[in-house]
N, C-alpha and C positions, 0 to 999 in steps of 0.2 A: 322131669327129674331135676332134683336140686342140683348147685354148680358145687354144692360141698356136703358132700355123704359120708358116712362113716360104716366101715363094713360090722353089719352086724350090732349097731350102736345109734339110737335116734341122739342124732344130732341138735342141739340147741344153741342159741346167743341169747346179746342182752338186746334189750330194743332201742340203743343207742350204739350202734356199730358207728354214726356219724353225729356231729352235732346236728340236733334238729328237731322239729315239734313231735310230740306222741305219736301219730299216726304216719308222718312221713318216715320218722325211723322206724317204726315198726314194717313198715313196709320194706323197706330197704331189707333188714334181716330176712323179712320173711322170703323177698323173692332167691335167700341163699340159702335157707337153712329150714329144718323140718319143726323145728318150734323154736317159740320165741318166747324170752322174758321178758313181760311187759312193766317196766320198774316204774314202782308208785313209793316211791320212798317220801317223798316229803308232800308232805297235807296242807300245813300252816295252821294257825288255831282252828277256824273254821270253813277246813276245806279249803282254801282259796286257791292253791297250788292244784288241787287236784284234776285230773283230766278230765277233759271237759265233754257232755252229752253227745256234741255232732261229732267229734275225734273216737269218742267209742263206736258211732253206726260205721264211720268210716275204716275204721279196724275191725267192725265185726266180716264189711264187703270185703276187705283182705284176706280175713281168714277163708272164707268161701271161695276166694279166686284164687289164691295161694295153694290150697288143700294145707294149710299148716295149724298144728296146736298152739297153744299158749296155756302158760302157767302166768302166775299173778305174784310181785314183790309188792308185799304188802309194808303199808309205810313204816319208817322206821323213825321218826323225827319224836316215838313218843317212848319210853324206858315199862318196867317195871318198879323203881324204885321203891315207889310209893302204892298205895291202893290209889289213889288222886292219879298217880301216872297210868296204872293198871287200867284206873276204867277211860282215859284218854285212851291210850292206845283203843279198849275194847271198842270205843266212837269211831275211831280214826278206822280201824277197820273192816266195822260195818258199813263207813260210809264209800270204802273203795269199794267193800263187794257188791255192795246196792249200784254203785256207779257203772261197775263192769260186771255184771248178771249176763248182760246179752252175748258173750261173749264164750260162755260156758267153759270155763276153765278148769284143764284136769287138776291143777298144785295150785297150792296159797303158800306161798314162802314166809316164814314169818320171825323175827327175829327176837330172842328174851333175852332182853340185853339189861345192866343194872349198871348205868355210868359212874353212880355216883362208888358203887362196889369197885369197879373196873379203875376207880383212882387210885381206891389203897390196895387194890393187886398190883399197880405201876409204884408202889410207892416203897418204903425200907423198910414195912414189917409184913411180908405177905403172909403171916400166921392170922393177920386178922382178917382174911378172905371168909367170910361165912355167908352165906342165904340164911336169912330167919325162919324159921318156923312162921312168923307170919307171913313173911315173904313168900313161903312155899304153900301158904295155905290160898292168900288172895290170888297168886299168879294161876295155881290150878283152878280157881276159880273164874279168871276171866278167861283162861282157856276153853274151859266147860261152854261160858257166852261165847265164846269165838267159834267153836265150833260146831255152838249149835244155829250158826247163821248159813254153815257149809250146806253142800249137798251131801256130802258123807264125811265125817268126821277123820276119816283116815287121808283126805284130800289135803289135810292140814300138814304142812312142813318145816317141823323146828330146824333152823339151822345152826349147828355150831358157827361160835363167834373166835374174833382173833382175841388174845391175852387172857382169855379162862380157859382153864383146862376143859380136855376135850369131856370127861366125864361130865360138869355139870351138867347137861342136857336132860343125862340119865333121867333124874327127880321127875323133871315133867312128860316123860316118855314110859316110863315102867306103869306097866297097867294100866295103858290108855291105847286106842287105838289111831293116837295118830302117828305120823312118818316121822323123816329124816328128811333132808335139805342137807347133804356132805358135802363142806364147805372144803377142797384137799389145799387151795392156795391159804387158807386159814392156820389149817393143821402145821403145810410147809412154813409158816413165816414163823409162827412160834417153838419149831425144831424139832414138835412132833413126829411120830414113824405113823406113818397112815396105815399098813400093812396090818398091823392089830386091829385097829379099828374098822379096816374095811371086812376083816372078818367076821367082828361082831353085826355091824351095821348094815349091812349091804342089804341086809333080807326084810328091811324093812325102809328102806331109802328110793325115793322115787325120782331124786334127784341130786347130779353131782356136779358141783359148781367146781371147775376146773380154772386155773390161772396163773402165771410164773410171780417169780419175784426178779426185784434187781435192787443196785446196791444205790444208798443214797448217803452220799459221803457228806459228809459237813456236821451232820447231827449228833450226837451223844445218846447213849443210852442213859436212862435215869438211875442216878444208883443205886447199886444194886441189883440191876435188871439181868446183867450179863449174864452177871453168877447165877441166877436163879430158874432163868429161861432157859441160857443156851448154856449150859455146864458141859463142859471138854469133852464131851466122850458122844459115840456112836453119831446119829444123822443131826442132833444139838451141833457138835461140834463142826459139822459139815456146814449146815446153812450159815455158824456164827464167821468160816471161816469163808463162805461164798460172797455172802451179803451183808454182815453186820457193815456198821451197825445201822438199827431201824430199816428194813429194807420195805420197800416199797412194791405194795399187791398189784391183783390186777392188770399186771403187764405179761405179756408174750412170757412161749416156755422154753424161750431161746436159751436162759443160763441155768434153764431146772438139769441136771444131771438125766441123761437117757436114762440109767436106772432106777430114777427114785420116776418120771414115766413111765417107764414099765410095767412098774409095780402096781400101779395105780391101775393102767390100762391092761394089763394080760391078765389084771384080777375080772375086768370087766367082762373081756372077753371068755376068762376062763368059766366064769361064773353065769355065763347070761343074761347079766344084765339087763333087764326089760324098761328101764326108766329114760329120763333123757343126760346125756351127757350135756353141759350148758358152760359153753366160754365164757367166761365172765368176764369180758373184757369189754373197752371203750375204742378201741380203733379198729380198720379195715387192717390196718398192718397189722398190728398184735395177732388179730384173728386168723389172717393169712397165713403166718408163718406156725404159728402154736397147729394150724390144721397140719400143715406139710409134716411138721415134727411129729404127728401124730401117725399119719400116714408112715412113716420111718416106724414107728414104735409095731405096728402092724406087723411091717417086713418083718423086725424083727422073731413076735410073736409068730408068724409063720414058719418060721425057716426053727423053731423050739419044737412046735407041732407036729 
């Protein structure tokens, strides 16, 4: 049995709980936890970053000795911008799946990100926030290739991104049969109420990437951003008044409010959640204590029940 269970809840990490090569971190998580994210974010133009042939046999004998699953973060170092980005990205992640096959992975994480869009949403006219119509046409397009590289098309998992709203996703989710990848550390830093969207989402999310924030003082928001993100009123005005400004993901859920936890996890629990819950975090520490707070969040939900 693993050293960190979740009642009622498959447990996941990322495959870097420690600094270290592909396979020895993945080890590491694995010998704690019941699946693992194996992150293939960065490629380089061709492949050169990507993880290498003896590092996958080596993590496929893990998974075998472990009894653990693994989902796939599929690389993120290429956009949709462009149809030219679009069919990069569609290389880039043919060539991780081709690399890790052996490996048989239930999730493909994958992210539809538009940087060059994502400027002028940081910028002083967010009314010129649009996806093109071509935008929308070639993206489902290379979606269609991506997922016809899966084993099953539903395997595929968009995940919401930080500084677009959470609805963009919708477009390339509505009458398609692939999932969800719910990013809640995303939703928390932009001021979002997760609570709406876990109701919508949940019944098609196989995956929930879980993470605190904390405050990272010195920086400035850009103007404009305050007023637009985190406007004064309901859990906006909470996070702007926890962590502004710019606060920093990915860390422990030591300063997330027990309640906006709750919400997250007694949805989990209430609901059945069948997918994995995944810390998205980079340390032993972070990971440690976000488990313990969890485990609190439990009591809690029991002593409701």
């Amino acid at each position: 049995m693993k050293k960190y269970t979740l009642p009622h809840l498959k447990l996941g990490s990322t495959s870097f709980l420690i600094p270290a090569s592909f396979a020895a971190g993945f080890r590491f998580a694995a010998e704690r936890c019941e699946d693992v994210s194996l992150l293939l974010l960065t490629m380089g133009n061709n492949g050169e970053y990507l993880i290498k042939p003896d590092e996958v046999r080596e993590i496929a004998r893990i998974i075998d000795g472990e009894g653990v699953t693994v989902n796939i973060h599929l690389p993120t170092d290429a956009g949709f911008d462009t149809p030219e980005d679009a069919r990069m990205m569609v290389r880039h992640v043919a060539m991780a799946m081709d690399r890790t096959a052996l490996l048989q992975p239930h999730t493909f994480v994958l992210h539809i990100n538009f940087p060059r869009l994502e400027h002028v949403l940081l910028g002083a006219n967010p009314k010129r926030l649009r996806v093109t119509s071509e935008q929308k046409r070639f993206v489902h397009a290379a979606l269609r290739d991506i997922s016809a590289l899966l084993p099953a098309p539903e395997t595929l998992a968009v995940e919401n991104l930080e500084n677009f709203p959470p609805g963009l996703w919708d477009e390339w989710l509505k009458n398609t049969p692939y999932s969800r990848c719910m990013d809640v550390g995303h939703i928390w830093k932009d001021g979002w109420d997760p609570a709406p969207l876990l109701e919508t989402w949940l019944p098609r999310t196989r995956i929930i990437h879980l993470h605190g924030l904390e405050s990272r003082h010195g920086h400035a928001l850009p103007k404009g951003i305050a007023e637009r993100i985190l406007p004064r009123t309901g859990i906006r005005a909470r996070t702007a008044e926890l962590f502004s400004p710019l606060p920093q993901d990915h860390r422990s859920l030591r300063f997330i409010p027990p309640e906006w936890v709750d919400t997250v996890l007694h949805t989990l629990w209430r609901e059945h959640f069948s997918g994995v819950l995944n810390l998205e975090m980079f340390s032993m520490e972070d990971f440690e204590i976000s488990y313990s707070l969890i485990m609190k969040s439990w009591e809690r939900y029991q002593a409701l029940t």
